[in-house]
C-alpha positions in Angstrom: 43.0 88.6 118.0 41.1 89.4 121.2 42.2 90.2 124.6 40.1 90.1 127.6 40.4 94.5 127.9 38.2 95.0 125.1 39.3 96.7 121.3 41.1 99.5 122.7 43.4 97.4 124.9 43.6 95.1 121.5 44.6 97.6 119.4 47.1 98.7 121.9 48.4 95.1 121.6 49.0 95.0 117.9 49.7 98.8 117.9 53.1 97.7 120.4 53.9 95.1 118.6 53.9 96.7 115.0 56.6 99.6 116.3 58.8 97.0 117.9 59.0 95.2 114.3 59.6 98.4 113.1 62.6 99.3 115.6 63.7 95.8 115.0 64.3 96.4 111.0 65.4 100.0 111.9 68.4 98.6 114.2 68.9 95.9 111.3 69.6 98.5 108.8 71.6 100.6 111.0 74.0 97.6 112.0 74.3 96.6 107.8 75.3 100.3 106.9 77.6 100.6 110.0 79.5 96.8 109.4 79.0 96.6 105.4 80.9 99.0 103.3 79.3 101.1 101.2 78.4 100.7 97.4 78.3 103.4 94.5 75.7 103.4 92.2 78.3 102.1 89.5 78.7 99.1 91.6 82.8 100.6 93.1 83.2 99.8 96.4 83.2 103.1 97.9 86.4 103.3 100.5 88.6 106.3 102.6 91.8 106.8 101.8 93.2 104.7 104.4 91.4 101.8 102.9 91.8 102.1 99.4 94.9 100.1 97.3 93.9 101.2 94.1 91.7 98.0 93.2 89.7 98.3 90.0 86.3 97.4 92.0 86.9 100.3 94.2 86.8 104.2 93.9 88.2 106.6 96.9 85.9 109.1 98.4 86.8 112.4 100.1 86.7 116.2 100.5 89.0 118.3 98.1 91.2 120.4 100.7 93.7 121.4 98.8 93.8 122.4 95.4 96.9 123.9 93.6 98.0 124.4 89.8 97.8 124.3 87.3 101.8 125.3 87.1 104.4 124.9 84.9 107.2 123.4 86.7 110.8 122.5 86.0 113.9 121.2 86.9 117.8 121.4 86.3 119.8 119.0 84.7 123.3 118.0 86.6 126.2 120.3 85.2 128.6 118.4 82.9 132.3 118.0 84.2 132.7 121.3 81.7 130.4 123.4 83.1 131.7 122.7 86.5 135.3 123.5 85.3 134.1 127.2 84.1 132.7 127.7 87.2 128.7 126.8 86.3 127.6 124.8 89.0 123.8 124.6 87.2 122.6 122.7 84.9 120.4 123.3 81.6 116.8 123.9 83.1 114.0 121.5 81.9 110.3 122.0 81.7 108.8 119.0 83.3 105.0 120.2 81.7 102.5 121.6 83.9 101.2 119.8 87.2 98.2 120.1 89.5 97.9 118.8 93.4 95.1 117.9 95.3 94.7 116.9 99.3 91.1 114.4 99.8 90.2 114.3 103.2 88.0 111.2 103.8 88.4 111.2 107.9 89.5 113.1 110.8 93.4 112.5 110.8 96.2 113.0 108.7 95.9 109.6 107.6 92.2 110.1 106.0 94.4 112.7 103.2 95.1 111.0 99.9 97.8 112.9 98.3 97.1 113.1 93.8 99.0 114.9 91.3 98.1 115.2 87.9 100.3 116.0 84.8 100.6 117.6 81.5 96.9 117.4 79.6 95.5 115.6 82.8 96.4 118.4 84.8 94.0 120.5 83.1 91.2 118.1 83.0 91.1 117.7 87.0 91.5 121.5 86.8 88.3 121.3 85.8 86.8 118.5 87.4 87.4 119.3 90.9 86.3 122.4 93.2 87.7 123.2 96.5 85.5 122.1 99.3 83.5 119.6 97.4 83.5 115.7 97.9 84.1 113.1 95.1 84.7 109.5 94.3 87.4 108.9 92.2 88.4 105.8 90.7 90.8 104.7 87.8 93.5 106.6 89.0 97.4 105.1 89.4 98.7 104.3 92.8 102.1 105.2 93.0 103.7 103.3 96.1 105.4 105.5 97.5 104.8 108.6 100.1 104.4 111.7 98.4 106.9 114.9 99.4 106.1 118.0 100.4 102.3 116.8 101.5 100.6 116.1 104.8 99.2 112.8 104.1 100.9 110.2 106.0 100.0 107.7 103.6 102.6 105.6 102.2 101.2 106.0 98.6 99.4 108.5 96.3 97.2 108.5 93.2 98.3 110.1 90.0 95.4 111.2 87.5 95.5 109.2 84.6 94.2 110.7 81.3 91.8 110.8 79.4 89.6 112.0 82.5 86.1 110.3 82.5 87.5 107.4 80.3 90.8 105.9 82.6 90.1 108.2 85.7 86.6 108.6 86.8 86.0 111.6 88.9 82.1 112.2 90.3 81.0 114.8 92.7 78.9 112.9 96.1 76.4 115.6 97.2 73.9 113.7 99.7 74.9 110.9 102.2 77.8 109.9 104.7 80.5 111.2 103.2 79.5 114.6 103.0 80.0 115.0 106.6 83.6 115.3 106.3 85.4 118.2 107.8 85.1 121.4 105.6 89.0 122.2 106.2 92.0 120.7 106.1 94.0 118.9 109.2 96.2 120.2 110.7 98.0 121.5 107.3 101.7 122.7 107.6 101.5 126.2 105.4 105.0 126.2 104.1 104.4 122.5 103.0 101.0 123.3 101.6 102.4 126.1 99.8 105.4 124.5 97.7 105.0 122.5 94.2 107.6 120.3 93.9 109.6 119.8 90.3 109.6 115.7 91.6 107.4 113.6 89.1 107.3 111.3 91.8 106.9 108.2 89.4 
């Protein structure tokens, strides 16, 4: 390919038109990662809390915020017509086992916090899988349709951490790419809310 400028304004040409192919794919790319959700390497369909329903072909992505327990907690059974008669309003405490909670912020509002709780043995195991401040996908995990108490997510629904971890709940730590760009605090965050562990099992 000749023009009538001579080499140079040739190889001006074809120099012009190889960076506007290459903006071209560049905007192509951008406009697939923007419109098309993203994919783990496991194949999940990685989603915010807001989108995610618990489907099997997805996993939830977020920051860890807010990370309390392990603690034992318990509760009191109602008083029997006896008890109330000799004046004990109380009933006999019971140890519900221990529990851990956990806030993952995957946005910029209160309803990008997933609310999850984890009991007994599976407390312990996201004890140790999960690290205040850091992001994971987490998949596997029981949706429990309702909204959690005591918690700052406006979500209608939580996740509960189903045991064994790494077998029925999958957790893995993201360290490159979008969704380490989430905020590095929580939002907004109520402290006497934050601060309370409630005896609820909230099945």
């Amino acid at each position: 390919m000749r023009y009538p400028g001579g080499p140079d304004e040739t190889a001006a040409v074809i120099r012009n038109y190889v960076w506007c192919v290459q903006a071209f794919v560049v905007c192509i790319l951008l406009v697939v990662a923007i419109v098309c959700p993203a994919t783990m390497a496991d194949g999940k369909l990685a989603l915010s809390p807001r989108e995610f329903s618990g489907d099997p072909a997805t996993c939830v992505c977020g920051r860890v915020v807010v990370l309390r327990g392990p603690v034992e907690v318990s509760t009191r059974e109602a008083a029997s017509g006896k008890s109330k008669a000799a004046g004990r309003s109380k009933g006999k405490e019971l140890s519900l086992g221990k529990k851990i909670e956990v806030h993952l912020l995957g946005g910029n509002t209160l309803v990008d916090v997933l609310f999850l709780d984890a009991w007994a043995d599976a407390a312990d195991q996201a004890k140790d899988a999960m690290e205040l401040g850091k992001v994971y996908r987490i998949s596997g995990g029981t949706v429990v349709g309702q909204t959690p108490k005591y918690s700052t997510s406006r979500l209608t629904y939580f996740m509960r951490v189903k045991p064994p971890l790494g077998v029925n709940t999958v957790v893995h730590e993201i360290t490159e790419g979008p969704w380490t760009d989430i905020p590095l605090h929580h939002l907004f965050a109520d402290i006497a809310s934050l601060g309370r562990v409630t005896d609820t099992a909230q099945a």
